[in-house]
Each structure stands twice: as structure tokens, then as C-alpha cells.
Backbone bond lengths (Angstrom), bond angles and torsions (degrees), N, CA, C in turn:
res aa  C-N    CA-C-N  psi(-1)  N-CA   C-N-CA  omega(-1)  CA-C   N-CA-C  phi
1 X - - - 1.464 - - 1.531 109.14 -
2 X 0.955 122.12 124.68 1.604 133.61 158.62 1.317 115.96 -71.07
3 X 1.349 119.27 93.70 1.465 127.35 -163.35 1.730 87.30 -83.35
4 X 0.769 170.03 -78.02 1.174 157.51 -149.46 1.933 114.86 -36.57
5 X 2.011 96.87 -69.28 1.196 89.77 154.78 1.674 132.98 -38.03
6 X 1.132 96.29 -73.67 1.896 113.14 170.65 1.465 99.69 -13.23
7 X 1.259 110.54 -85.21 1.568 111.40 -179.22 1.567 134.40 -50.97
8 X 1.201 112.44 -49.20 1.564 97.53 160.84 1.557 134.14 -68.59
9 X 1.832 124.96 -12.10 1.185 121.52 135.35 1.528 109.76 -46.71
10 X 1.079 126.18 -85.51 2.004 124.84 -168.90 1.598 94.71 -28.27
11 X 1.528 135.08 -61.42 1.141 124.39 -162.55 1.600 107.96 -54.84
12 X 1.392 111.29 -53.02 1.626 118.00 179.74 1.659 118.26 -33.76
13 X 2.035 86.32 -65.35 1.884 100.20 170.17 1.522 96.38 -40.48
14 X 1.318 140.51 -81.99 1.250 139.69 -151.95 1.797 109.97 -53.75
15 X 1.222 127.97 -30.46 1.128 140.52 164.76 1.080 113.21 -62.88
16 X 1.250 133.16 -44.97 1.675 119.79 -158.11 1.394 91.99 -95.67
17 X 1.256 128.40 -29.48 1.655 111.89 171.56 1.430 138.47 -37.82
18 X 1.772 94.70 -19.27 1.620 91.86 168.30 1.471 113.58 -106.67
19 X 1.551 120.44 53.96 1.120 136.99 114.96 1.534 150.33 -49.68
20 X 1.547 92.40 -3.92 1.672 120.12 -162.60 1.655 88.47 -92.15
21 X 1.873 112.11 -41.89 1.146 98.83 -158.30 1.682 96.82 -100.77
22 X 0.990 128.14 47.67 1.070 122.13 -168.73 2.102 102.12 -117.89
23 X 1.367 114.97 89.50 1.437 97.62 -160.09 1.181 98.30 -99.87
24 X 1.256 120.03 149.91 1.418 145.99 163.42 1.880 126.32 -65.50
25 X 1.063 125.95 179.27 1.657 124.10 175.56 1.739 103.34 -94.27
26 X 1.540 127.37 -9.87 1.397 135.56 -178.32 1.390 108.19 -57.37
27 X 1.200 134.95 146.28 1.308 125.39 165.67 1.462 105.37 -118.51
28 X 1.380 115.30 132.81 1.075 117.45 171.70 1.736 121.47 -31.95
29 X 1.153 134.22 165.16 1.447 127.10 -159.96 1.624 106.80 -113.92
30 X 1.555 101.22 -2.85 1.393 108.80 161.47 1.517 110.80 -97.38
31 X 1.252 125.47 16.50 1.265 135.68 -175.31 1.607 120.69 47.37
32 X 1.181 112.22 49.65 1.927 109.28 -152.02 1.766 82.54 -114.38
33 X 1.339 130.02 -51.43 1.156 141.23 -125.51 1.370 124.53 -143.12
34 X 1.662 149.24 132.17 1.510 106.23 149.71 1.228 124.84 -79.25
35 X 1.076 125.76 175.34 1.788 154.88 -155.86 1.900 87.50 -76.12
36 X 1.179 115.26 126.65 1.856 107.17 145.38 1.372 119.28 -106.24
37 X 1.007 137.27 175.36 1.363 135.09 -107.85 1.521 85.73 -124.60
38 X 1.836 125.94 -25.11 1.321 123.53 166.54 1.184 102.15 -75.66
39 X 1.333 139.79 -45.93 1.722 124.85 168.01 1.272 119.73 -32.99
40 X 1.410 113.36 -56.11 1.115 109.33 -163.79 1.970 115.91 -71.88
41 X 1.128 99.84 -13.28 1.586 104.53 -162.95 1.462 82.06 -77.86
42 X 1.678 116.01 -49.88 1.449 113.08 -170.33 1.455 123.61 -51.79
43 X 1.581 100.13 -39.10 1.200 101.96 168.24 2.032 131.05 -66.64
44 X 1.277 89.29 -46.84 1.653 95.20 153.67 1.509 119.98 -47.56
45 X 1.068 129.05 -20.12 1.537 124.30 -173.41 1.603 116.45 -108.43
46 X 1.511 112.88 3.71 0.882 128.25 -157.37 1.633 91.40 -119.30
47 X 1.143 122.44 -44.24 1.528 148.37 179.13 1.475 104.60 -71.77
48 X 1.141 125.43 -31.27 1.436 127.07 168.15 1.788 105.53 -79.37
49 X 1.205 110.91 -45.81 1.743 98.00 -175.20 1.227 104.28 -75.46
50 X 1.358 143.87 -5.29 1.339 132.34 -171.86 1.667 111.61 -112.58
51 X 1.348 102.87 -20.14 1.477 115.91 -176.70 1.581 113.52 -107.31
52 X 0.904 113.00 9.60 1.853 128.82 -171.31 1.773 103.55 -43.93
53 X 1.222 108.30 -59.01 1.494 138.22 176.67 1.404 101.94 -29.92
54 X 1.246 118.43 -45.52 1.881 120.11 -165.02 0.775 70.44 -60.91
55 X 1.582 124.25 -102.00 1.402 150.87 -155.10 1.675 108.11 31.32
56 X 1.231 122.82 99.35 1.763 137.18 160.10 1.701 97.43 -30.15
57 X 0.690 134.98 -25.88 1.647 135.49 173.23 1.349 113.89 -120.49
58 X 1.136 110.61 133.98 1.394 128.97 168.92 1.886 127.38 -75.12
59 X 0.913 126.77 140.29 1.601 131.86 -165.28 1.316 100.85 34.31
60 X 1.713 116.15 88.60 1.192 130.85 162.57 1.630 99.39 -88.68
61 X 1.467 106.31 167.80 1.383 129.06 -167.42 1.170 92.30 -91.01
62 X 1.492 136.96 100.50 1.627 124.03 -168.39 1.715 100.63 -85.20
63 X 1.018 113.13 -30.73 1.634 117.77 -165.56 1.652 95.99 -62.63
64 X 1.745 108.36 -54.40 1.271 121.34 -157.84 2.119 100.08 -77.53
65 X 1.320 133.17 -9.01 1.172 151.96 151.39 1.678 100.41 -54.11
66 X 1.372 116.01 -74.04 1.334 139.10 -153.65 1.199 92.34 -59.53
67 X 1.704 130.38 -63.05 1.463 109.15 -167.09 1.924 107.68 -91.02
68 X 1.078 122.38 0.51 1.706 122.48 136.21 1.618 103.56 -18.89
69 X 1.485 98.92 -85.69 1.406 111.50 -151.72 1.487 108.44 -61.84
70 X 1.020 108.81 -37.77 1.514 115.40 176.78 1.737 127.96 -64.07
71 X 1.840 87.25 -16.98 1.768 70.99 -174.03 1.796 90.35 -128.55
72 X 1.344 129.75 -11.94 1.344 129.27 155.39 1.786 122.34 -31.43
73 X 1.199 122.06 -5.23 1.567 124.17 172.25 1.673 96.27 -124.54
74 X 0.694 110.45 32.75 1.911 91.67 -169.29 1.609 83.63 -100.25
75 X 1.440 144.97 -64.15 1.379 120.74 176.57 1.691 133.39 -46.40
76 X 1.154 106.57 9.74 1.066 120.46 140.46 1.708 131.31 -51.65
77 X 0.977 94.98 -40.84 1.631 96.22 172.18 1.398 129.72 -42.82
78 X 1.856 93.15 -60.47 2.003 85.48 163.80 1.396 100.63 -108.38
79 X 1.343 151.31 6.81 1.528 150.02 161.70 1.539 103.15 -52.47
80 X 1.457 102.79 -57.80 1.465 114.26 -152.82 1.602 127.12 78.38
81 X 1.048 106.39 175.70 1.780 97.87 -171.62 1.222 111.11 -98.97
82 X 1.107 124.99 144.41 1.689 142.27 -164.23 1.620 92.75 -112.91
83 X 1.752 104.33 109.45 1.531 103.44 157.53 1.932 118.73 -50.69
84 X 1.148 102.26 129.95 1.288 91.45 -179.06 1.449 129.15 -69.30
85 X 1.541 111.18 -15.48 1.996 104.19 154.56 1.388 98.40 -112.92
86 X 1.359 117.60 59.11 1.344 107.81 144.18 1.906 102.95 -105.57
87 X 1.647 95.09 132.23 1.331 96.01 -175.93 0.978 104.49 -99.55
88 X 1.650 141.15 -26.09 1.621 153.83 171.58 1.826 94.98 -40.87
89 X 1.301 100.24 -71.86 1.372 125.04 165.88 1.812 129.45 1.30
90 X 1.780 95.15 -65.87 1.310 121.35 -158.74 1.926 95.01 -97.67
91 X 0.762 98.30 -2.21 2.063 111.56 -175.75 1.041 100.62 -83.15
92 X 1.575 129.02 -12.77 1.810 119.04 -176.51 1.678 98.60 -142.02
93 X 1.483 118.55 -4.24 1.722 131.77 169.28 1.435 111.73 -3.58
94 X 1.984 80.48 -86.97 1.514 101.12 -166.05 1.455 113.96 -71.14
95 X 1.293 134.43 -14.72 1.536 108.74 161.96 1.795 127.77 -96.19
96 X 1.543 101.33 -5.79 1.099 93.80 172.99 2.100 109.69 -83.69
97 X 0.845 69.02 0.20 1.762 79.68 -170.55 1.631 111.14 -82.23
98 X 1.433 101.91 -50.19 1.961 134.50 157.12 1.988 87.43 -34.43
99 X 1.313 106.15 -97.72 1.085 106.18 -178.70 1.451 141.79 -40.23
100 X 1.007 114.75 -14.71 1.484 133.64 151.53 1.468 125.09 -64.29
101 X 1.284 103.62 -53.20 1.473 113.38 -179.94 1.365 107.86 -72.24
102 X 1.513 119.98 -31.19 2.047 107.24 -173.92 1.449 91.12 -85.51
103 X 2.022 143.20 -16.08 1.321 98.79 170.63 1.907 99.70 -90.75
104 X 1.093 94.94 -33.73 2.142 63.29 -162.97 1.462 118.81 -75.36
105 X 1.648 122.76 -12.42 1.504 105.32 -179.03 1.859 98.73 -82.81
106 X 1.055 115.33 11.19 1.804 122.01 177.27 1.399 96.16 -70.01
107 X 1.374 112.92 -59.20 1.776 126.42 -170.68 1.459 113.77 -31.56
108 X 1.909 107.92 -24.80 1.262 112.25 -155.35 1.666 101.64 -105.39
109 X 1.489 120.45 138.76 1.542 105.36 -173.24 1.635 116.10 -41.77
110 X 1.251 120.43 149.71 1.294 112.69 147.89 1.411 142.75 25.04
111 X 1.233 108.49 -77.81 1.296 121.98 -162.07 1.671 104.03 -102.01
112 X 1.112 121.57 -36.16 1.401 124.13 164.79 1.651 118.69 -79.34
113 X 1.626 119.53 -14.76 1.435 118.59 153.67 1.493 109.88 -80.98
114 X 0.964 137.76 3.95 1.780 130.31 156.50 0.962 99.03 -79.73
115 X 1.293 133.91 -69.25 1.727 140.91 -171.00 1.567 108.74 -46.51
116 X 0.772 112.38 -71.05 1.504 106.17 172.88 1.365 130.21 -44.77
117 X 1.525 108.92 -42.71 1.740 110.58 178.13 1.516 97.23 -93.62
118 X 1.289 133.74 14.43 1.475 141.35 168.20 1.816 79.79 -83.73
119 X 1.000 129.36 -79.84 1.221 144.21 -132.42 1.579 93.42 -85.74
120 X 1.076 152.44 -7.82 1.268 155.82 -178.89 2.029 101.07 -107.92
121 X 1.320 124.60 -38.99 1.048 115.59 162.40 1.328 126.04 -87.67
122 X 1.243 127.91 -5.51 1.700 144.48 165.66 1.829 98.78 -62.15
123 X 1.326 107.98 -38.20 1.464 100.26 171.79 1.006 132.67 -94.74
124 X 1.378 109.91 -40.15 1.658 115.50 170.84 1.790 99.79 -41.35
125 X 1.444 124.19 -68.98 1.136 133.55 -170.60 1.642 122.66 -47.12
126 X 1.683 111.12 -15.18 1.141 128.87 -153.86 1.765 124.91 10.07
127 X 1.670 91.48 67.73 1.416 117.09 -148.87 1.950 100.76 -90.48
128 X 1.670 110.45 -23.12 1.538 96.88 -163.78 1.836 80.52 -130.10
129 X 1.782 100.93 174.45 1.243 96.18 179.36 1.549 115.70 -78.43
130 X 0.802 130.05 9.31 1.779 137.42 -174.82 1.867 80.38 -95.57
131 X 1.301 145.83 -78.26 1.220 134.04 -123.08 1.698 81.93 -95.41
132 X 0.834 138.26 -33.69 2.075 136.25 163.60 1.948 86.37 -33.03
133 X 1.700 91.50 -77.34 1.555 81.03 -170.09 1.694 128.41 -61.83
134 X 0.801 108.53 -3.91 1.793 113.14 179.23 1.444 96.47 -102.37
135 X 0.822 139.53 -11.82 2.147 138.58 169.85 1.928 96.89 -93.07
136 X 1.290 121.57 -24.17 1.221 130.25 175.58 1.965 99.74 -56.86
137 X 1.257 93.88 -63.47 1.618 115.47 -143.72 1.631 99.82 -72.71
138 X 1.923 111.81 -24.15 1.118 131.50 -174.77 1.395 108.73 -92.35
139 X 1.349 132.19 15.55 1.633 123.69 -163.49 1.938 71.70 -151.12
140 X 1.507 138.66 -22.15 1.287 122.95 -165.18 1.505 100.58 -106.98
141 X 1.502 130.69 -16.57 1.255 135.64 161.64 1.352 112.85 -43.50
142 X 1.490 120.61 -76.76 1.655 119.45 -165.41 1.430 95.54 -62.61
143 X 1.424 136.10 -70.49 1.616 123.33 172.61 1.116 111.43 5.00
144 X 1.592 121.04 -73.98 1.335 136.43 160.63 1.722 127.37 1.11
145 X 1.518 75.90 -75.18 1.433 96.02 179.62 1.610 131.95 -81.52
146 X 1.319 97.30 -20.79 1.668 100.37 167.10 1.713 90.79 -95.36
147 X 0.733 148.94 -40.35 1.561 108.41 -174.41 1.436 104.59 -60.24
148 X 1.461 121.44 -41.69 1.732 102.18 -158.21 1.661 102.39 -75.71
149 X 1.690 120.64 -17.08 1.115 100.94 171.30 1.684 125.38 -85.55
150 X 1.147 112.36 28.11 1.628 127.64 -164.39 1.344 109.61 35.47
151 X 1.636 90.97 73.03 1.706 102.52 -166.32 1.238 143.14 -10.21
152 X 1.653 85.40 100.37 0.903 102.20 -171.78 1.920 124.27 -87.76
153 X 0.949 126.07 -37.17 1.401 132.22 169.69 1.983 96.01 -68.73
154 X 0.916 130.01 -41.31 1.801 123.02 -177.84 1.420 94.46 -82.58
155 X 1.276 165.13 54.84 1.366 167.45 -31.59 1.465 108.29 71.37
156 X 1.622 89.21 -88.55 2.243 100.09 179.96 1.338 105.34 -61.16
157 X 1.561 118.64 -26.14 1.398 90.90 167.99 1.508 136.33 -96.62
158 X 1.273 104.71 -5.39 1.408 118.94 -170.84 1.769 122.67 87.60
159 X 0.906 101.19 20.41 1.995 128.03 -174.76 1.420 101.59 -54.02
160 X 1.073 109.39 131.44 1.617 110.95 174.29 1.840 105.87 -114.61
161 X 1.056 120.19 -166.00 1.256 119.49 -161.52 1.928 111.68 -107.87
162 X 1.329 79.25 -13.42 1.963 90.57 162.31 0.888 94.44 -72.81
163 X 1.263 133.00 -70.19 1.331 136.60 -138.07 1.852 94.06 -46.93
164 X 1.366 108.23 -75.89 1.510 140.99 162.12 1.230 95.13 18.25
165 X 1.419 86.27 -91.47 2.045 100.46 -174.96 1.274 121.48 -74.86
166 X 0.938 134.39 -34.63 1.947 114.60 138.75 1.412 105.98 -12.14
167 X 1.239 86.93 -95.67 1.766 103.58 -166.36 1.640 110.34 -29.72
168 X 1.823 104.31 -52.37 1.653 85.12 -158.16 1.309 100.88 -101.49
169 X 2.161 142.77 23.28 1.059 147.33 -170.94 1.587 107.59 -71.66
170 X 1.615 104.75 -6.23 1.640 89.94 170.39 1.118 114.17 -107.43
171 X 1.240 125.35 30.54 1.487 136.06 178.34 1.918 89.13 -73.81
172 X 0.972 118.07 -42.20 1.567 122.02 -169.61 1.361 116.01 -66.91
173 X 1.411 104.64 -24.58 1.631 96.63 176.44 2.204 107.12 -86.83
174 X 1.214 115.22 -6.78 1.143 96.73 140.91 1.027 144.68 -107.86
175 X 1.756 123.51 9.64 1.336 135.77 -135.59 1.122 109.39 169.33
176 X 1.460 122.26 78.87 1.575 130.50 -175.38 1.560 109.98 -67.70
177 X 1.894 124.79 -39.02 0.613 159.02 142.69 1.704 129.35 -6.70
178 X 2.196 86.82 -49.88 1.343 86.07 -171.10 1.363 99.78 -108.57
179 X 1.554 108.92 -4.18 1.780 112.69 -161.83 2.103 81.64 -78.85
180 X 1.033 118.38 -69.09 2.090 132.11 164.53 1.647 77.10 0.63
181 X 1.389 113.99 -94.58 1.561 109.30 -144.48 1.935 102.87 -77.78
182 X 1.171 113.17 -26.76 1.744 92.60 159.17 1.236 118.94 -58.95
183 X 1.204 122.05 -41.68 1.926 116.75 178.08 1.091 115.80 -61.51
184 X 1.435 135.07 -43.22 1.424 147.72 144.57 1.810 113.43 -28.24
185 X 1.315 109.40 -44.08 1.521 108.85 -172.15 1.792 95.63 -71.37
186 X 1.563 97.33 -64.69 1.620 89.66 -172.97 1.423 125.58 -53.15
187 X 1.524 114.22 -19.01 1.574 114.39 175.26 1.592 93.54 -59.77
188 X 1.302 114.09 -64.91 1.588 101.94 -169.75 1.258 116.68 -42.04
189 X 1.316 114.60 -61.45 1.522 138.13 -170.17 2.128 89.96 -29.30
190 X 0.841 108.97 -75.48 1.103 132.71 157.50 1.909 119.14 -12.37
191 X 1.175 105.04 -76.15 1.156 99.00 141.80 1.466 169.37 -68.61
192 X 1.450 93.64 -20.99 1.848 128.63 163.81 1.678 93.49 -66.88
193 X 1.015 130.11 -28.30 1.937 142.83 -158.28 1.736 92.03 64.68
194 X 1.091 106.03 61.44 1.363 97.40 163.04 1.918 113.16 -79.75
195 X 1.497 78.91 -41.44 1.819 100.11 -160.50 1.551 102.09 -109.09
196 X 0.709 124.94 133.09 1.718 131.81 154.97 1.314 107.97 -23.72
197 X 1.463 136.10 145.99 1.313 126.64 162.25 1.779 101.04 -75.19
């Protein structure tokens, strides 16, 4: 064992745990709670092994998808979470996010801090067909969840249904499949008055 390595993984594990407290604008879909930001990755990774099939590309890398989703929010920790129509918000995103990612994937030896900030800019960039589909699964999750909570966060925020499909129209470049039944959700949404027209 390379106790050196050894240990700055344990420090990392101990670091990314406060991802738990990191909550999002999602509300849980039992309406109890909001979403934290390790739910949601879990749930993203869970949404990739079961939904693989949409996928606009055929024999995606599911493993290399799976830990995408899982570690694509972790600068969140000192970033914090960016409402997704907050536009004030998204004007200082990408470098506080930059800066997040060169201190904590540092924590991790060497060779597993490339991999990781490989794998955190593979998505941001939505550069291969695995990270299209993992920005898919990550813009079709909350959808999710504000319809079943009869949207509830596009409500508190005042969200209209432009906004909506803006926001989630790149669900299609990984997932033609899944963008079909999100456009379908917000028509309802729409009609239920979930969403603003």
C-alpha cells in the first residue's frame, strides 16, 4: 500500500461528503424536502444505467457516463449551486466552479486528480457522446421533479414555460427520446398550471 496515496484519497472521501449539505432548488418528489446535490448525482447515476437505451448514440461507455454524473457537482462544494434560471448567478459560474475544481480534485494523488478534472471538463464541454448524454440526464432530472411536485420550485420561482425549454432543449442532443417526453411533460405542466404558459 502506498500510504501517502492511501491518505489523500481518505482526505478527498472525507471532503466530498459535504456534498450532502450542499442543497439544490429541486424538491424532493415526495414534496418533504429540497434535493442535495449527493442525491441528485445518485440519482443521475442511477438514470444513466436504466436509461442507457435512449442514448442518441449507440454503445455508450456506461461506467465512463456513470462516474460523469457522479463527480460533475462535486465543485459545488465551495462553488455552491447555481439556480438554473438564475442569470445574475451563471455571470460568475464558470470560474467559481474552475476554482473549485483545481483545489479539491488537487487533494486527490496525481494521477486520479487528472481523471477526475478530465472527467468534470468532458462534461462541462459536452465534448464526447457519454458527457451529451450525462448533461441530458442532468437538465431531465429536475423536469422530473417539478412536474411530480406540481411545480413546485417553477412556482417559487416564477418560471414560465420558455424559460423551460430553453433551458432543457439540450436534453436532445443527448437524448432525442428523452427531450419527446420532456416536451410532452411541460405541455402538460402547462396545462395542469403547473408552469406559466
Amino acid at each position: 500500500m502506498n500510504k501517502d496515496q492511501f491518505t489523500k484519497q481518505i482526505e478527498f472521501i472525507i471532503e466530498i461528503d459535504k456534498l450532502k449539505n450542499i442543497y439544490r432548488q429541486t424538491i424532493l418528489m415526495d414534496g418533504s424536502r429540497r434535493e442535495n446535490d449527493a442525491e441528485h448525482s445518485w440519482h443521475l447515476a442511477m438514470m444513466a444505467m436504466l436509461l442507457s437505451d435512449y442514448a442518441n448514440e449507440r454503445g455508450l461507455d456506461l461506467l465512463h457516463t456513470m462516474k460523469m454524473v457522479l463527480i460533475h457537482d462535486l465543485v459545488e462544494i465551495d462553488a455552491g449551486d447555481t439556480f438554473a434560471y438564475d442569470e445574475k448567478g451563471y455571470k460568475d459560474k464558470d470560474e467559481r466552479e474552475q476554482q473549485a475544481a483545481n483545489r479539491l480534485f488537487q487533494l486527490l494523488p496525481e494521477e486520479q486528480a487528472g481523471e477526475i478534472y478530465g472527467l468534470w471538463r468532458e462534461f462541462e464541454n459536452c465534448s464526447t457522446p457519454e458527457a451529451r448524454f450525462a448533461v441530458a440526464l442532468d437538465r431531465f432530472q429536475p423536469l422530473l421533479h417539478n412536474y411530480y411536485t406540481e411545480g413546485a420550485s417553477w412556482k417559487k420561482h416564477g418560471i414560465k414555460s420558455s424559460q423551460v425549454l430553453e433551458r432543457n432543449k439540450q436534453i436532445a442532443e443527448g437524448s432525442k427520446d428523452l427531450w419527446a417526453f420532456a416536451e410532452e411533460l411541460i405541455r402538460n405542466a402547462v396545462e395542469k398550471g403547473y408552469l406559466e404558459p
